[in-house]
N, C-alpha and C positions, 0 to 999 in steps of 0.2 A: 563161524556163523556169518552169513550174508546178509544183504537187506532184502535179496528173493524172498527168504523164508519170509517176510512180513506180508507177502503176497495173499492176500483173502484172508486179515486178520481185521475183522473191528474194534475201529477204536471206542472205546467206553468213556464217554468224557464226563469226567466228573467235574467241570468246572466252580472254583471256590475262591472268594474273595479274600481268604487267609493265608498268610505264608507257612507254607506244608513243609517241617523236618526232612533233610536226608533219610531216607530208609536206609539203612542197614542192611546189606545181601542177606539172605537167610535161604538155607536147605532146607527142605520138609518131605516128607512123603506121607502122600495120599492112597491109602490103598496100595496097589502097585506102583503108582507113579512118583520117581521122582522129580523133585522140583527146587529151583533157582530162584529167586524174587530179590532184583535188585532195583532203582532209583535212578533215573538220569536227569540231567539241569542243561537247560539251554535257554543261550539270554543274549540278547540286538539291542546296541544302543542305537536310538531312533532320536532325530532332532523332532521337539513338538512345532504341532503345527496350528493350534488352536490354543483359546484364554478362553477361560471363561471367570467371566467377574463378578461381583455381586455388590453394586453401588448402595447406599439408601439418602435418603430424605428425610431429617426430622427438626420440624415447626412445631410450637407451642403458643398457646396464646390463653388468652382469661377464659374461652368458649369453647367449646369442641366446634361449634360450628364453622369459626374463625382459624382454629388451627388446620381442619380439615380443608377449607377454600386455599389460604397459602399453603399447603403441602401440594394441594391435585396442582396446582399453577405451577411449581417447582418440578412436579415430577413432571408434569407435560412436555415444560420447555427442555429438561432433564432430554425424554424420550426424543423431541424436533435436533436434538443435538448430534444425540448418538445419529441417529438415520440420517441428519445430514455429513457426517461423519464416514458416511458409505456401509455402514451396519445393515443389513436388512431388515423388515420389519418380523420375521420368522423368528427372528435370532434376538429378540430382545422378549423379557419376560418380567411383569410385575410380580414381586412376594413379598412376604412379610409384612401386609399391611394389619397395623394396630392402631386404634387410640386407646389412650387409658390417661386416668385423671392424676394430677398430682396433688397429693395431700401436705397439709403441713403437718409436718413432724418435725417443730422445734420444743425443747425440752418444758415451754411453759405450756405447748399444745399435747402434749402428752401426759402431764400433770393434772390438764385443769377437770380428765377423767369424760369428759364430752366426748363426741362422735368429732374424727377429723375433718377439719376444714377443705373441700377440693379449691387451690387455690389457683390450678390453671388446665388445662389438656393439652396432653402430649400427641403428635401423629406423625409415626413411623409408614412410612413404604420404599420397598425394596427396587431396584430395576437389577434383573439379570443379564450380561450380555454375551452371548459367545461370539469372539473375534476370533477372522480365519487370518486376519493378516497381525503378525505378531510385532513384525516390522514399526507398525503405525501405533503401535496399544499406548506407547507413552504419551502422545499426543492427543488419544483419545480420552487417556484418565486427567489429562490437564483438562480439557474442554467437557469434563462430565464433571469436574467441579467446581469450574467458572459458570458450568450450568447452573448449579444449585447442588452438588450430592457435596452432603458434610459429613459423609461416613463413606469409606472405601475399605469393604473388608481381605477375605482374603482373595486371592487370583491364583485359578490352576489352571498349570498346563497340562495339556491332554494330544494323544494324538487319536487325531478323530478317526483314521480308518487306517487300523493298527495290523487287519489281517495277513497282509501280504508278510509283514514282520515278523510277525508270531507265528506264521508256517516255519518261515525261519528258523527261529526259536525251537520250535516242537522240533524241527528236522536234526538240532543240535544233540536237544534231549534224550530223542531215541536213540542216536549214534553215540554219545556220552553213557547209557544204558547199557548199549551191545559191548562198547572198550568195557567195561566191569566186568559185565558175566563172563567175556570168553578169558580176564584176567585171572576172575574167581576159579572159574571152570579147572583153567591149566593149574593153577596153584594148587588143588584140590584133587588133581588125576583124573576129572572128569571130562567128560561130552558133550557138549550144547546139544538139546532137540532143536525141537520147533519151538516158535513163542506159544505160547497159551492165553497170554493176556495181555493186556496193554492200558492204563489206565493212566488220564491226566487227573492233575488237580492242583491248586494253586497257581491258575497262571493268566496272566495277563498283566494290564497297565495299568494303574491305577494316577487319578490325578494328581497332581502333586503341588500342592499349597507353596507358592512361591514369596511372597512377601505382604505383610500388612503397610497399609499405604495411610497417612494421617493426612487426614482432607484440609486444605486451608480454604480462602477466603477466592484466593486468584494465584496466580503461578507464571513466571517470568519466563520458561522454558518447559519443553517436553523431559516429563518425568523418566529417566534412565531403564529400563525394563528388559532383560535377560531371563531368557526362558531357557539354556542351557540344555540337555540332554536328559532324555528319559530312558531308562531301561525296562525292556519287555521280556518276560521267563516264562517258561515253561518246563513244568514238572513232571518227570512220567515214571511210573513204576511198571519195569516189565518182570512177567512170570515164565521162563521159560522150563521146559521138559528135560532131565536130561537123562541124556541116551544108555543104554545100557551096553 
């Protein structure tokens, strides 16, 4: 069996964010035809080339009005930080903003059978960043929290434009597909036909949560940051015809 044969076959992508079992070869016959259905795995390790982080901001105070003025002030100089930072303004995104009130809930205010006390408000907001230079990110997460961010959750890296790679991959898959069948085929006395089908699924990169970061006050140096190696797969189960 050649890779001609895959000459004017579509491919049916069934792409799925789940890690998809090895299939099992399996024979069947349809009517007259018989048939091959095996699995192939092809996978690139790719260095990332993007972070994306997700800082927040959270001020309290007796008022919501008062917590809400010191948060938006925090998160501003927050954002003037990142962009002077060389971030772009595309590339930076607010989420997760909240207020909500805090109650007392000490054992005599839950006794005394009253409605709780709101004794302050809380105000949460988010800044999202994706960084293309991964090189600087330490230095950017020191200076995002000498900005003001007292929360630095987690950081994925990702690679942003994964497709050249994952041809790769898929090119692996299929040829990892065709060594089985024509293994099967021989071991079995049979014939490879034509493919019949061709379908992916489960493939791609997903980001990958590299460390949670504990925000202090201020920071004497650039915080250590390794983004290491990502691996890209592709899954493909082929059905081929066999010959009689």
């Amino acid at each position: 069996m050649s890779f001609t044969k895959l000459a004017g076959v579509g491919f049916s992508s069934l792409l799925a964010l789940s890690v998809v079992t090895t299939t099992l070869p399996a024979m069947a016959q349809t009517d007259d035809t018989r048939t091959l259905t095996v699995s192939g795995v092809g996978t690139v390790n790719v260095v990332p080339d993007q972070a994306i982080v997700v800082s927040r901001v959270v001020t309290q105070n007796e008022t919501a009005q008062a917590a809400l003025s010191e948060n938006s002030t925090k998160v501003q100089a927050l954002i003037d930080e990142i962009e002077a930072a060389g971030i772009e303004k595309t590339a930076i995104q607010t989420s997760g903003f909240g207020i909500n009130p805090i109650y007392d809930n000490s054992p005599e205010a839950r006794q005394s059978g009253k409605a709780p006390e709101i004794l302050a408000y809380r105000v949460t907001n988010g800044v999202e960043v994706k960084a293309d230079d991964i090189s600087k990110l330490g230095s950017l997460l020191t200076s995002m929290v000498e900005a003001g961010a007292n929360s630095v959750g987690q950081i994925s890296f990702v690679v942003s434009d994964p497709q050249a790679k994952m041809d790769e991959a898929r090119t692996k898959a299929v040829a990892d597909a065709l060594r089985k069948a024509e293994l099967y085929a021989k071991a079995a006395g049979q014939e490879l036909g034509d493919v019949l089908s061709i379908n992916e699924s489960g493939s791609g990169n997903y980001p990958r949560p590299e460390v949670m970061y504990a925000a202090r006050a201020s920071m004497d140096s650039a915080t250590p940051i390794s983004a290491g190696e990502e691996q890209l797969s592709a899954n493909v189960v082929l059905t081929f015809e066999l010959a009689d």
